[in-house]
N, C-alpha and C positions, 0 to 999 in steps of 0.2 A: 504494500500500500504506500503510496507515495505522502510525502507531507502533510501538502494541502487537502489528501480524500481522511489523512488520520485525523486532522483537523474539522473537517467537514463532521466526521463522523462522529465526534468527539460533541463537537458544537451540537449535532442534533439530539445525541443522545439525553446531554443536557437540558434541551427543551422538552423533549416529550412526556405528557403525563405520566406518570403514574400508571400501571395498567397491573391491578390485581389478580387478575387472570394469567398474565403470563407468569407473575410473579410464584404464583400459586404452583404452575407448570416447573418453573424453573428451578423451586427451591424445595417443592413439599410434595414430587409425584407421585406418592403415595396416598396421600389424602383428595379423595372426594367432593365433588356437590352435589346434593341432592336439592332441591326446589320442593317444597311440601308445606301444607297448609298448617299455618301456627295462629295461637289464639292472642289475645294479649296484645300487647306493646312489642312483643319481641320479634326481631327483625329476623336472628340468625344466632347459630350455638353450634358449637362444634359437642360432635357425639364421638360413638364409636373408636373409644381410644385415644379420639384425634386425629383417625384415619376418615371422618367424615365432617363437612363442615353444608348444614344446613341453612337452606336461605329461602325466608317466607316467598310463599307461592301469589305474585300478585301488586307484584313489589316494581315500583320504578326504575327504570335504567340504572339511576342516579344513588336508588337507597342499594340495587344491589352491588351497583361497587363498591361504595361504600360502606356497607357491613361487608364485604369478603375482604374490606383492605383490617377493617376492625378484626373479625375474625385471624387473621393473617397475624396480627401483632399478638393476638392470646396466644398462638402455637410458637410464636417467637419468644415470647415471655415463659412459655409453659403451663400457662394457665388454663386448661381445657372446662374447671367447673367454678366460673363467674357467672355476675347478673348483676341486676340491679341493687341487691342484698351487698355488695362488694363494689360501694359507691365510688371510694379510692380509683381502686384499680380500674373503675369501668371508664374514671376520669382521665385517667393514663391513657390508656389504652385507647380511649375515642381521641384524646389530643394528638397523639404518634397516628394515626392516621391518617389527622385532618392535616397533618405538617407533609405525609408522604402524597395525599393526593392532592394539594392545593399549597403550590410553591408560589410566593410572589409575584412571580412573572408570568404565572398563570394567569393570578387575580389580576393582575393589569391588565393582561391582556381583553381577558374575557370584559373588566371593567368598559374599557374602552370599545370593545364591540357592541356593548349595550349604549354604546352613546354616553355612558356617564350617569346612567340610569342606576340609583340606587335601590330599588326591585330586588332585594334581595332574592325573592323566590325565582325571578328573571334568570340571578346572576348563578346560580344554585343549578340551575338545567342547563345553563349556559355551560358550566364547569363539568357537568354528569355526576354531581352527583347530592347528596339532600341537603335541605335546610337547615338542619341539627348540625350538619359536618360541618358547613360555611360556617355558623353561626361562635361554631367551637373552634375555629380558626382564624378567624377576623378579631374574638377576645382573646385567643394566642398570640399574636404578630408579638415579636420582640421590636423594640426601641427601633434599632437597626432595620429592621423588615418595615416598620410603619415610616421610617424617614427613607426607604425608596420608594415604597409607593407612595410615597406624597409629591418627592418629586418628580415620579413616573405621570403622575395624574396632573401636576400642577397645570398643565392644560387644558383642562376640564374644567376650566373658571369656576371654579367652586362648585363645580359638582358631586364630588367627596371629600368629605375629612373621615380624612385618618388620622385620629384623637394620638 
């Protein structure tokens, strides 16, 4: 590979989401999805060992990346028997996600396709994935993270602050 195609390659890798699915393929090929009807709040739980990670039947593009990236951080952590009862951990475990699938330059990005439209729910299908995950990542941004999207954005004549 010559320089500029390691660089190219390098640079795109860089940009590209997040993709839980491959992730899933590449790191944990022994573990499963099933798709099946859950009652509750609960989006998704890993079963069987660990060798099955289930994911409610009926569920948005958006919620199912986003619980298989959550899912994905309990089998890295070790944690196969969480929930809502394991507030801590559930808080962990949704933040390392919302950090792995909505990187800065994402939300700029996507920000600025919506015209500056602060729609959260907009900017939420815009990005693939829920409302909860944006919502646990825009109150994440470190210091650092909110002072380039501000002045990624500062274009947007005051159409966001980022506090």
């Amino acid at each position: 590979m010559t320089p500029s195609a390691a660089l190219a390659h390098s640079a795109s890798s860089i940009i590209q989401p997040y993709d839980p699915w491959h992730d899933l393929g590449e790191r944990w090929p022994g573990v499963t999805i099933q798709v099946v009807p859950m009652t509750g709040d609960l989006l998704g739980q890993i079963s069987g060992d660990g060798r099955i990670i289930e994911l409610r039947a009926g569920t948005s593009s958006g919620q199912r990346r986003a619980t298989l990236a959550h899912e994905i951080v309990h089998l890295e952590r070790g944690r196969h028997d969480c929930g809502p009862w394991q507030t801590r951990e559930e808080r962990q475990v949704h933040a390392m996600a919302s950090r792995r699938l909505l990187r800065v330059a994402e939300l700029v990005t996507a920000i600025r396709a919506l015209g500056g439209s602060q729609d959260l729910r907009a900017l939420a299908v815009t990005l693939d994935v829920d409302l909860e995950t944006l919502e646990v990542r825009l109150a994440d941004l470190e210091r650092r993270e909110r002072r380039v999207m501000r002045q990624a954005l500062r274009r947007q004549a005051g159409l966001w602050c980022v506090a």
